[in-house]
TIFI-599159 format. One record per residue (C-alpha): residue in one letter; x, y, z. Coordinates in pm, 1 decimal, always signed. Layout:
TIFI-599159
@residuo=a	c1=X	c2=Y	c3=Z $
...
***
This chain:
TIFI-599159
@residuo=x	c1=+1381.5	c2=+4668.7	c3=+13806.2 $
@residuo=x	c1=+1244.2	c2=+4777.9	c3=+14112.8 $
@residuo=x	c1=+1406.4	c2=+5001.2	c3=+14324.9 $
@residuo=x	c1=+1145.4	c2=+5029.8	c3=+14592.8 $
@residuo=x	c1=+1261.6	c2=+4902.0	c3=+14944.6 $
@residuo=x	c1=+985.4	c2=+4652.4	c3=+15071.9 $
@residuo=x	c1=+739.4	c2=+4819.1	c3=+15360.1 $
@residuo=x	c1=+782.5	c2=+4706.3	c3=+15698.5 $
@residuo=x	c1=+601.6	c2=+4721.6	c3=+15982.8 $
@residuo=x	c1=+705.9	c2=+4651.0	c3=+16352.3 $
@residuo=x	c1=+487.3	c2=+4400.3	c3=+16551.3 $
@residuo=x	c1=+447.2	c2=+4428.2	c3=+16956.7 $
@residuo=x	c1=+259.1	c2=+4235.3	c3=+17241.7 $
@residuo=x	c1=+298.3	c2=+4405.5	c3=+17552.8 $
@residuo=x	c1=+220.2	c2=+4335.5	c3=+17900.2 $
@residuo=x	c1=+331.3	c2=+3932.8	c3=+17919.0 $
@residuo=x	c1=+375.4	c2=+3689.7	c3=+18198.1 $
@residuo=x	c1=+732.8	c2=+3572.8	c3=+18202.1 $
@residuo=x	c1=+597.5	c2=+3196.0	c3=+18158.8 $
@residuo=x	c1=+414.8	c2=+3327.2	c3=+17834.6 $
@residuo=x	c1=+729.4	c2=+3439.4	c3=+17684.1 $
@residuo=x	c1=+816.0	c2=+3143.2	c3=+17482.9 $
@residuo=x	c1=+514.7	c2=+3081.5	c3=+17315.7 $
@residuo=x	c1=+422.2	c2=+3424.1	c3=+17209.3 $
@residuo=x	c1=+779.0	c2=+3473.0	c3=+17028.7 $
@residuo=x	c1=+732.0	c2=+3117.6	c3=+16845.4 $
@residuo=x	c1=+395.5	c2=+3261.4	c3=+16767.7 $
@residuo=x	c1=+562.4	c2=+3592.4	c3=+16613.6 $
@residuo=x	c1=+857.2	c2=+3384.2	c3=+16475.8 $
@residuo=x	c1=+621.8	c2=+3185.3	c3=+16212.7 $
@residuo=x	c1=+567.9	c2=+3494.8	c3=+16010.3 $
@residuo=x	c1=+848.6	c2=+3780.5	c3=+16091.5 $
@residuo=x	c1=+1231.1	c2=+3699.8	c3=+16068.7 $
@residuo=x	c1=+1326.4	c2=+3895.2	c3=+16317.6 $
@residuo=x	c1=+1196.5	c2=+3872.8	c3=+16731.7 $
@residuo=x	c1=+1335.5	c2=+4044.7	c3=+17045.8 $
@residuo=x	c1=+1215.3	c2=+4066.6	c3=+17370.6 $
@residuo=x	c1=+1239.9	c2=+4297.5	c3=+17680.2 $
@residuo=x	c1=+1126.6	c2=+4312.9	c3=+18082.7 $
@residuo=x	c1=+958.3	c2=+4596.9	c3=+18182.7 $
@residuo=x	c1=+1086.1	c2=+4575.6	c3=+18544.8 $
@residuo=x	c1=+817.8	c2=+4801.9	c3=+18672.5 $
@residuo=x	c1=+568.6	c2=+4576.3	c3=+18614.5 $
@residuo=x	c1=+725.1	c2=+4210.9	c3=+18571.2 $
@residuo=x	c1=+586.7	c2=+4175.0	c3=+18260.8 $
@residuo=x	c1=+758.0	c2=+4145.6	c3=+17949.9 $
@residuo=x	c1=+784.0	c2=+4327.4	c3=+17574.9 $
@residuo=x	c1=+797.4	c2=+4150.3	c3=+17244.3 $
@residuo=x	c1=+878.7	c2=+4328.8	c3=+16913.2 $
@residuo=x	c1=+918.5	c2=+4205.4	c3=+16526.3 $
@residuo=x	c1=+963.1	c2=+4302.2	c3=+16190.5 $
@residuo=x	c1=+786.2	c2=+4169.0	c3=+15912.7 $
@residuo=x	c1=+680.6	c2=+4345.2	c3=+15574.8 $
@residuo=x	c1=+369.8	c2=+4486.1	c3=+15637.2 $
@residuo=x	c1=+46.4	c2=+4212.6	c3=+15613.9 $
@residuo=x	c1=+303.7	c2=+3963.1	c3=+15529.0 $
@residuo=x	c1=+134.3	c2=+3568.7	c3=+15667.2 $
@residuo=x	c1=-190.0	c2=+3775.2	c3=+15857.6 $
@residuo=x	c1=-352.7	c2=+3404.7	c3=+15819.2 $
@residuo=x	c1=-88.0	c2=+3200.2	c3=+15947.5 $
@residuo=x	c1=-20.2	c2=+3469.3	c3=+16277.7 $
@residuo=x	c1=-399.1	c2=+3457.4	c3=+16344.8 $
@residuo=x	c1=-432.2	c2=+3103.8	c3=+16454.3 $
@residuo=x	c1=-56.3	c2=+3106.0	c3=+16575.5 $
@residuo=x	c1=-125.4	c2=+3387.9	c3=+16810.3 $
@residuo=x	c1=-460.9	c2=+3198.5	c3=+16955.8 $
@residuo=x	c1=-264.6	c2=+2884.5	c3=+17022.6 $
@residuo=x	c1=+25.0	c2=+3064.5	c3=+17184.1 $
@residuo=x	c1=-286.0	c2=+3191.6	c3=+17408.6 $
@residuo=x	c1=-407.4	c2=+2856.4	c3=+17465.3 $
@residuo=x	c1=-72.2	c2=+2703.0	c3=+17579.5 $
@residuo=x	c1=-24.0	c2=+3035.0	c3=+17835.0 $
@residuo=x	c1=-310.1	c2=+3016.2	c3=+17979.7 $
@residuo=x	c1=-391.0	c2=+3370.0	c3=+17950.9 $
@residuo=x	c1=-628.3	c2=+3597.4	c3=+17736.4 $
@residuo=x	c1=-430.7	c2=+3697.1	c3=+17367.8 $
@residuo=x	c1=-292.4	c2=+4038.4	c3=+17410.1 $
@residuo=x	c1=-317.6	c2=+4321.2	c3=+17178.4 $
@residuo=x	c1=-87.5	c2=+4301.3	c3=+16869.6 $
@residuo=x	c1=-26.4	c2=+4631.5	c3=+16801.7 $
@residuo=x	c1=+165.4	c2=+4751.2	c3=+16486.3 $
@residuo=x	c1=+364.1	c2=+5039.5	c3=+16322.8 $
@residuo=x	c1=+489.0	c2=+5112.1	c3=+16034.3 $
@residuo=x	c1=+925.5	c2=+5123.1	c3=+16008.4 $
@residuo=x	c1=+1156.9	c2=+5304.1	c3=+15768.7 $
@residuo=x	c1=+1267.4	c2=+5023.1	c3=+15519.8 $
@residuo=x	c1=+1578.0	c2=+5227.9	c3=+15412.3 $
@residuo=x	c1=+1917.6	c2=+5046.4	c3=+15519.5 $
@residuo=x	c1=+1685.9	c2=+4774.1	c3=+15688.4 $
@residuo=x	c1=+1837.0	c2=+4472.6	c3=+15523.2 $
@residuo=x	c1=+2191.2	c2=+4652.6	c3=+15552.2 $
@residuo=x	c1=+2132.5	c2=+4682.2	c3=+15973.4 $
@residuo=x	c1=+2032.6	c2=+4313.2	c3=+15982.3 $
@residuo=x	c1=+2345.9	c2=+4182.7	c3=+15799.6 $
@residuo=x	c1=+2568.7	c2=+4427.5	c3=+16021.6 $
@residuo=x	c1=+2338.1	c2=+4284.6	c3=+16335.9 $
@residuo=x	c1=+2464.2	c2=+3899.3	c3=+16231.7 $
@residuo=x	c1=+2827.8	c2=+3911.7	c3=+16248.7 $
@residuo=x	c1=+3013.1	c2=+3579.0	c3=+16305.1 $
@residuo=x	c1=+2959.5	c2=+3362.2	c3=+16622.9 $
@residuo=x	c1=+3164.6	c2=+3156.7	c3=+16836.0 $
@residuo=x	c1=+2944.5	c2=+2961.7	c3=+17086.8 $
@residuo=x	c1=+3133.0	c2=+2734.3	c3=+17345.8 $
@residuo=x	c1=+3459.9	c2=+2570.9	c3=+17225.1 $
@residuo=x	c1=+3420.1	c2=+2419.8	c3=+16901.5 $
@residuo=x	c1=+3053.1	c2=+2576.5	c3=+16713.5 $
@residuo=x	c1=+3119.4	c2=+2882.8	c3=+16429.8 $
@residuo=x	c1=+2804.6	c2=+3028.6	c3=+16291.0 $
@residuo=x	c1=+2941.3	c2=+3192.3	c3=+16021.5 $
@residuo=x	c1=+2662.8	c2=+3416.8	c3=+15778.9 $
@residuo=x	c1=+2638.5	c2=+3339.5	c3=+15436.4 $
@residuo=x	c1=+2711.9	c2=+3730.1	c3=+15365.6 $
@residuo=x	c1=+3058.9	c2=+3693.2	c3=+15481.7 $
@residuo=x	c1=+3354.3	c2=+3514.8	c3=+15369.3 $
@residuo=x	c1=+3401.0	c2=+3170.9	c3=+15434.3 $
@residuo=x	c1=+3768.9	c2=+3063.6	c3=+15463.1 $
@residuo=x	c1=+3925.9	c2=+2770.8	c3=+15590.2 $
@residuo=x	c1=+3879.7	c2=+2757.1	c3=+15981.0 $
@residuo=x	c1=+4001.3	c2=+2469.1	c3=+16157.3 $
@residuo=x	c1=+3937.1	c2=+2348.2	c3=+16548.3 $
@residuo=x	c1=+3605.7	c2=+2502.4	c3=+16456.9 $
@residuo=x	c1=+3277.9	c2=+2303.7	c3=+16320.4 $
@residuo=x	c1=+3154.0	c2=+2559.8	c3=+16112.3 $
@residuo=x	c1=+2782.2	c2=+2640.0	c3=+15984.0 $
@residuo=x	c1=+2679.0	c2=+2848.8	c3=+15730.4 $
@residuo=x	c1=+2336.5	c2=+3010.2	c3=+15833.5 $
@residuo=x	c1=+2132.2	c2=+3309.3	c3=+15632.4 $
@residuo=x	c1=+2123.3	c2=+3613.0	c3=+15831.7 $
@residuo=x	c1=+1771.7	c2=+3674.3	c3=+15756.6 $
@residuo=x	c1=+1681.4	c2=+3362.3	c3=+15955.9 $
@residuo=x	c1=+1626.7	c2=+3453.2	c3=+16304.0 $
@residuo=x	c1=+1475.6	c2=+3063.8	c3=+16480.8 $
@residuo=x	c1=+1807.0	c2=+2878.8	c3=+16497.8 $
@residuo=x	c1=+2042.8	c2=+3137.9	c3=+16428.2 $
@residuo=x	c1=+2248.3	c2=+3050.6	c3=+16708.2 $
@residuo=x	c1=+2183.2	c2=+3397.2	c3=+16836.3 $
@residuo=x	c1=+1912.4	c2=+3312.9	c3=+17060.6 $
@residuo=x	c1=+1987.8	c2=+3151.3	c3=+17403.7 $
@residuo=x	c1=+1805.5	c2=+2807.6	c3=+17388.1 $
@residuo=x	c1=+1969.4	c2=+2759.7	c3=+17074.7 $
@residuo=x	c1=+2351.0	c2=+2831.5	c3=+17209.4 $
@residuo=x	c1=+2230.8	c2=+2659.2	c3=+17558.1 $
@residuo=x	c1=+2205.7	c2=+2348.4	c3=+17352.4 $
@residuo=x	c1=+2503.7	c2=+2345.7	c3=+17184.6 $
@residuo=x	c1=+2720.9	c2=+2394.2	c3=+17484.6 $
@residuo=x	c1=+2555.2	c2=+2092.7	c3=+17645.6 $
@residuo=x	c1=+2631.5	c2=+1893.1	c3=+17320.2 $
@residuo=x	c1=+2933.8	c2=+2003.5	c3=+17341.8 $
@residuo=x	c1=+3018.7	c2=+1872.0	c3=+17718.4 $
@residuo=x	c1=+2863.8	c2=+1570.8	c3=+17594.7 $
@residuo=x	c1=+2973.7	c2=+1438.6	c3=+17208.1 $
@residuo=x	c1=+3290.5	c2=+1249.4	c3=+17345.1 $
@residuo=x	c1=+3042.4	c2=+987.4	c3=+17449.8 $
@residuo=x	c1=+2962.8	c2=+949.2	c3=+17073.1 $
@residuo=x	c1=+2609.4	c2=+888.8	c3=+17041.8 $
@residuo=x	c1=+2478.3	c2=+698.5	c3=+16751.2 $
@residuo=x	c1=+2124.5	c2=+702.3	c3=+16697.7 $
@residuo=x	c1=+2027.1	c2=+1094.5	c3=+16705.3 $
@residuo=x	c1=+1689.9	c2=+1294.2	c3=+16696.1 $
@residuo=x	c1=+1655.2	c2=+1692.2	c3=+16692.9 $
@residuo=x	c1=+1295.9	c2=+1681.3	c3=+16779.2 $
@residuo=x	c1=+1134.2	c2=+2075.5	c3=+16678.7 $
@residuo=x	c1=+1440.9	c2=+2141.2	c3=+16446.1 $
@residuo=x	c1=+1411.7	c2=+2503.6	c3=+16349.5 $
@residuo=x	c1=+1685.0	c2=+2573.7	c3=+16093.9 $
@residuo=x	c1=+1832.3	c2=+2224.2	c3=+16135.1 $
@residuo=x	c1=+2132.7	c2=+2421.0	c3=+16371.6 $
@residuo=x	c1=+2142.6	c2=+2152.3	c3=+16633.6 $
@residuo=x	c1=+2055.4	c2=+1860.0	c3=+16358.2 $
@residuo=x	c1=+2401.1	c2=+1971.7	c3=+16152.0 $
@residuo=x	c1=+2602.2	c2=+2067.3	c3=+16469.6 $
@residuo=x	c1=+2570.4	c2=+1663.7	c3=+16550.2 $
@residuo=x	c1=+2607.7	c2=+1537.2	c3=+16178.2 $
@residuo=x	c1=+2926.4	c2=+1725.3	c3=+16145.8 $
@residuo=x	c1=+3057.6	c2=+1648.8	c3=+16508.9 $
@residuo=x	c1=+2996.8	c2=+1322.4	c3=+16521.9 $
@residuo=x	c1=+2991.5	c2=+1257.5	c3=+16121.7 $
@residuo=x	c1=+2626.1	c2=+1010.1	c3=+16212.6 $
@residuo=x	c1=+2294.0	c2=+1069.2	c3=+16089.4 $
@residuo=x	c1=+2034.9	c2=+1255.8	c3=+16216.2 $
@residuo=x	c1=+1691.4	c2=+1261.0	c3=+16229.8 $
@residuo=x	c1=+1537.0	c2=+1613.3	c3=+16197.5 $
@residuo=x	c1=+1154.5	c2=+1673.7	c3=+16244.4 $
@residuo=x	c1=+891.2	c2=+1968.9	c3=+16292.7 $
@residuo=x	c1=+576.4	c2=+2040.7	c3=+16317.2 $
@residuo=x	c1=+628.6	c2=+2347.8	c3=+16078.1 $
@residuo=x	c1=+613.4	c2=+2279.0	c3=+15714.8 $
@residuo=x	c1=+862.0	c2=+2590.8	c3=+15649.1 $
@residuo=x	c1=+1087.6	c2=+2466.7	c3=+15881.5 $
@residuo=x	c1=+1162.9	c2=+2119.5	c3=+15729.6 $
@residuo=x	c1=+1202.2	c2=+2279.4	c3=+15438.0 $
@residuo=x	c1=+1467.2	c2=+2551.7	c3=+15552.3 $
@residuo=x	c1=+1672.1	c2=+2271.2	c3=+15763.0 $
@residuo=x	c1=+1707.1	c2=+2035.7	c3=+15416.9 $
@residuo=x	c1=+1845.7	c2=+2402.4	c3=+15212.1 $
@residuo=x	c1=+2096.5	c2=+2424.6	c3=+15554.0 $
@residuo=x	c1=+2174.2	c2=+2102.7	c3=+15503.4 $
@residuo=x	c1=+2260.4	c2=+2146.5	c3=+15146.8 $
@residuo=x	c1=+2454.2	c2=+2435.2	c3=+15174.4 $
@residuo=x	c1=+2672.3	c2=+2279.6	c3=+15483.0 $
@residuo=x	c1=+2735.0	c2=+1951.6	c3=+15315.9 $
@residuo=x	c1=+2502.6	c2=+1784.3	c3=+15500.5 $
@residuo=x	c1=+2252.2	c2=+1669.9	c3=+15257.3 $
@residuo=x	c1=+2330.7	c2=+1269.5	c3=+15322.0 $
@residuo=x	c1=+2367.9	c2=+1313.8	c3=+15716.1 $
@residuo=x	c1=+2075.6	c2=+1547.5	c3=+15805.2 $
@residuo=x	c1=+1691.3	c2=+1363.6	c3=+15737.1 $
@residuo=x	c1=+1431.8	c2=+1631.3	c3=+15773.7 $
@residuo=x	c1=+1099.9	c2=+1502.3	c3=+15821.1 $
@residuo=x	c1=+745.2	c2=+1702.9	c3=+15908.7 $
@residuo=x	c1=+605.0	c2=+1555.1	c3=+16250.1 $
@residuo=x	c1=+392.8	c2=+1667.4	c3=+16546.1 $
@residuo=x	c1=+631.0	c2=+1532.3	c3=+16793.7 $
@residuo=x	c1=+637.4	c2=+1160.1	c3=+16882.7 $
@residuo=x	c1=+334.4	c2=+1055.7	c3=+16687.1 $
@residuo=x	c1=+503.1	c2=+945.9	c3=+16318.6 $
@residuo=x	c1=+610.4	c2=+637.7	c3=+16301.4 $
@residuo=x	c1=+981.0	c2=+708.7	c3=+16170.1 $
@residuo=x	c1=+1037.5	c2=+892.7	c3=+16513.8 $
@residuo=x	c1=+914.4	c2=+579.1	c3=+16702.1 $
@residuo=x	c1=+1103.2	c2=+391.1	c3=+16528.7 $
@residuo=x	c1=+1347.6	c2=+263.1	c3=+16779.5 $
@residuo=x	c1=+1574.3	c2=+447.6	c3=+17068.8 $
@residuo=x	c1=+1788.8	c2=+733.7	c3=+17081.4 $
@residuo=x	c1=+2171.4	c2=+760.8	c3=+17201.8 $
@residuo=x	c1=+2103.8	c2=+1148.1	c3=+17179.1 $
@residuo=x	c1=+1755.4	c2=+1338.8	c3=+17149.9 $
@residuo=x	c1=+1727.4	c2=+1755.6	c3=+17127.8 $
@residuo=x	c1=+1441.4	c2=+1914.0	c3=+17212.5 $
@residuo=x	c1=+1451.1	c2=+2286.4	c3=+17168.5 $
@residuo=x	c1=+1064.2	c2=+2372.3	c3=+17194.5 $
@residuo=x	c1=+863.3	c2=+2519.5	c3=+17530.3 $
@residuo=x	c1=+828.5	c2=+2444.3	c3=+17840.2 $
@residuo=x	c1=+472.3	c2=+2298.0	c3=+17826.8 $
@residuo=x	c1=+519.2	c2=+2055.3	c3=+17522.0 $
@residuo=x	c1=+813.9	c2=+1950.0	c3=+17705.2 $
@residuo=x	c1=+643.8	c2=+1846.5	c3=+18013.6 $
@residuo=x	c1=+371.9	c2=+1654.2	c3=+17816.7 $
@residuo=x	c1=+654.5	c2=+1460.3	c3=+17634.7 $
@residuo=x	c1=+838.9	c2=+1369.8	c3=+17911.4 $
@residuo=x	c1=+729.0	c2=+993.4	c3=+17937.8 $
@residuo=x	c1=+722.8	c2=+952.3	c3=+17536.1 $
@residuo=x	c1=+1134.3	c2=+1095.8	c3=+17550.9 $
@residuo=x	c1=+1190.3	c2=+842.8	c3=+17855.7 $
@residuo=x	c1=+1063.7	c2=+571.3	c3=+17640.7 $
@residuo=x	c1=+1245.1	c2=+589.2	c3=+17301.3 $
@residuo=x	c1=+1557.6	c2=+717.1	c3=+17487.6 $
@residuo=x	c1=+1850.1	c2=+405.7	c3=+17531.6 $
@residuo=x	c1=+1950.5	c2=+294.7	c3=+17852.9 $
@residuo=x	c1=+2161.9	c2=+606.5	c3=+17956.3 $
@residuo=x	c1=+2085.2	c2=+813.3	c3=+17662.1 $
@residuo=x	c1=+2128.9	c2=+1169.0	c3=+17707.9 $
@residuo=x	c1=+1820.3	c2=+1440.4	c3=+17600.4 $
@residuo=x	c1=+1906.0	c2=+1821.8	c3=+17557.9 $
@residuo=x	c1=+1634.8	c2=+2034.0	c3=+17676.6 $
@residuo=x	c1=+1548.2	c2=+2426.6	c3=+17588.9 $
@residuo=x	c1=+1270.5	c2=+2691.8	c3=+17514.3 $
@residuo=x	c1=+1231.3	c2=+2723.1	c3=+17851.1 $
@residuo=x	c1=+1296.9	c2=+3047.5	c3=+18068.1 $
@residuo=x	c1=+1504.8	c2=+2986.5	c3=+18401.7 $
@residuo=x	c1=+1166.8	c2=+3029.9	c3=+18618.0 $
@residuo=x	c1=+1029.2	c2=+2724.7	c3=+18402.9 $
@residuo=x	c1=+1323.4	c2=+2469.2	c3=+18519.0 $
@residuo=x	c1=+1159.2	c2=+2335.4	c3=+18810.4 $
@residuo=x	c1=+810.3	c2=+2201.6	c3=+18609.2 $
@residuo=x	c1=+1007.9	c2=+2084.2	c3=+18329.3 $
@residuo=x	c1=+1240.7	c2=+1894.1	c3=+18530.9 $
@residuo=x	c1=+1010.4	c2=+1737.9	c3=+18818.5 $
@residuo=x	c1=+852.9	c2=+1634.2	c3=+18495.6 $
@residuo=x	c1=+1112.0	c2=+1437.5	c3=+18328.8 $
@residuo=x	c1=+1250.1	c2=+1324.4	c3=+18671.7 $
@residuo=x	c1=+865.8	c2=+1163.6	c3=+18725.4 $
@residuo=x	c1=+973.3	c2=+987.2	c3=+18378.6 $
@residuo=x	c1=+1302.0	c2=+824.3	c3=+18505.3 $
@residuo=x	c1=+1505.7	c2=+1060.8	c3=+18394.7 $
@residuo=x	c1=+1828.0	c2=+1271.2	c3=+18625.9 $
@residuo=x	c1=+1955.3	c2=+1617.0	c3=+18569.0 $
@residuo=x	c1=+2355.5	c2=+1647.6	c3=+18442.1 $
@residuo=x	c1=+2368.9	c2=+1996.4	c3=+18372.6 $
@residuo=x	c1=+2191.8	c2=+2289.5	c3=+18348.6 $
@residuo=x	c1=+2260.5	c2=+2587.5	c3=+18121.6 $
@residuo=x	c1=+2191.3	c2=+2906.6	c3=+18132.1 $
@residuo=x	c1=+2202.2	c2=+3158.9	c3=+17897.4 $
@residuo=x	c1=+2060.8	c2=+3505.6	c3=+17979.8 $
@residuo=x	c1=+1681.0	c2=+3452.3	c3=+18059.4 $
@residuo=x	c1=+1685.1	c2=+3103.8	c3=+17889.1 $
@residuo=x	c1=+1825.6	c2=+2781.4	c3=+18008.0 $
@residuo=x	c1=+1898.3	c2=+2463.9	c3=+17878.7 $
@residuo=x	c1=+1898.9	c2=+2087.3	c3=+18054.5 $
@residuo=x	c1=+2082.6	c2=+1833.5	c3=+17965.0 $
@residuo=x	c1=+1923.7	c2=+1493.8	c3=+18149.2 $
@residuo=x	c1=+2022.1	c2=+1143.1	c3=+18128.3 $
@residuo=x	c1=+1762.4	c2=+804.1	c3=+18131.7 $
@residuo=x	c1=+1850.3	c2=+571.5	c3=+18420.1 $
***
């Protein structure tokens, strides 16, 4: 048996434009469970950190980091990395995921704790290594207060477009007890939102399918009641007119990756598309929009 702790090493772009935020921590997120982010008020520029064991995915973080680049607009920073003790590491993380209550009705509950009965609760069982779609992170609890302000219309045709864990895919299937439609671009990521869907019941309710946005077919397929988009600001605004168009008369879309500075492009785009703000969310440095087709 080995009694080794795993080595770890701590990851860290410094010196980032607020608007480049999003897509550098997706970039990180591919290959290191764990993300967090700080402003360095001096300068206006912004911190990101993660832990990964060391050299863990070096050839998926390569070509992640050069896109994230690409979508900024800006010349790819220097990743920098340290080494970090291992000892206690995966005890800190479980003791750093403690239970959630987000708006009214959503529990994230880890799978290292108990699970009793809770009732007036919709409760999903998430593993605390999994940082995207934890709930912890404020696009992902942005969203789920809007669909919270929102399910007594009872959508029926749903799509969590950029799925993550499959968090806002299950928080609708058990809501609303309908179907969903859960799709990414990320091969890990459909794969992760079908075990969450296992483990929470879900496995008939929750579809997880690998596509780059609107182009398969099964995501064509028809109009949404309900559509969540939890991705960045950019792909957002190049989507606009393809979310306007499969979107039913009135249908309602849940926006987020974007930081609050980023509101104003995102929604002059969707507004170009035909669509009106509701409501607009904010959580911390992130905020959510919940718009409605004409």
């Amino acid at each position: 048996m080995n009694r080794h702790p795993p080595t770890l090493e701590t990851l860290t772009l410094d010196g980032l434009p607020e608007e480049a935020v999003p897509a550098f921590e997706a970039a990180l997120q591919t290959v290191c469970p764990s993300v967090g982010y700080f402003k360095d008020d001096a300068t206006d520029t912004w911190r990101l950190e993660a832990v990964r064991e060391t050299g863990s995915g070096d050839d998926e973080l390569l070509p992640a980091l050069v896109l994230a680049a690409a979508l900024s607009g800006i010349e790819p920073p220097e990743l920098q990395r340290a080494p970090v003790e291992a000892e206690g590491w995966l005890a800190r993380t479980l003791q750093s995921f403690p239970e959630q209550e987000i708006g009214a009705r959503v529990l994230i509950r880890p799978t290292h704790l108990p699970n009793p009965p809770t009732y007036g609760r919709i409760v999903l069982r998430l593993d605390a290594g999994l940082a995207f779609g934890s709930g912890e992170h404020g696009s992902t609890r942005g969203c789920l207060i809007g669909f919270e302000r929102m399910a007594h219309r009872r959508p029926r045709r749903i799509l969590d477009l950029g799925t993550g864990s499959g968090i806002l895919a299950m928080a609708a299937a058990k809501r609303l007890r309908r179907p969903v439609l859960a799709t990414d671009i990320e091969p890990w990521s459909v794969r992760i939102t079908e075990e969450n869907a296992r483990m929470n019941g879900l496995r008939n309710r929750v579809r997880s399918r690998l596509a780059d946005g609107w182009r398969h077919r099964a995501v064509r397929a028809g109009r949404y009641d309900l559509v969540f988009a939890n991705i960045l600001a950019r792909p957002l605004c190049a989507m606009a007119k393809s979310l306007s168009d499969h979107l039913a008369p009135g249908g309602t879309a849940i926006l987020a990756g974007l930081l609050g500075t980023q509101v104003r492009m995102v929604l002059a785009a969707h507004r170009r598309a035909g669509m009106v703000l509701e409501r607009r969310i904010d959580q911390g440095a992130w905020s959510a929009l919940v718009l409605r087709r004409r």
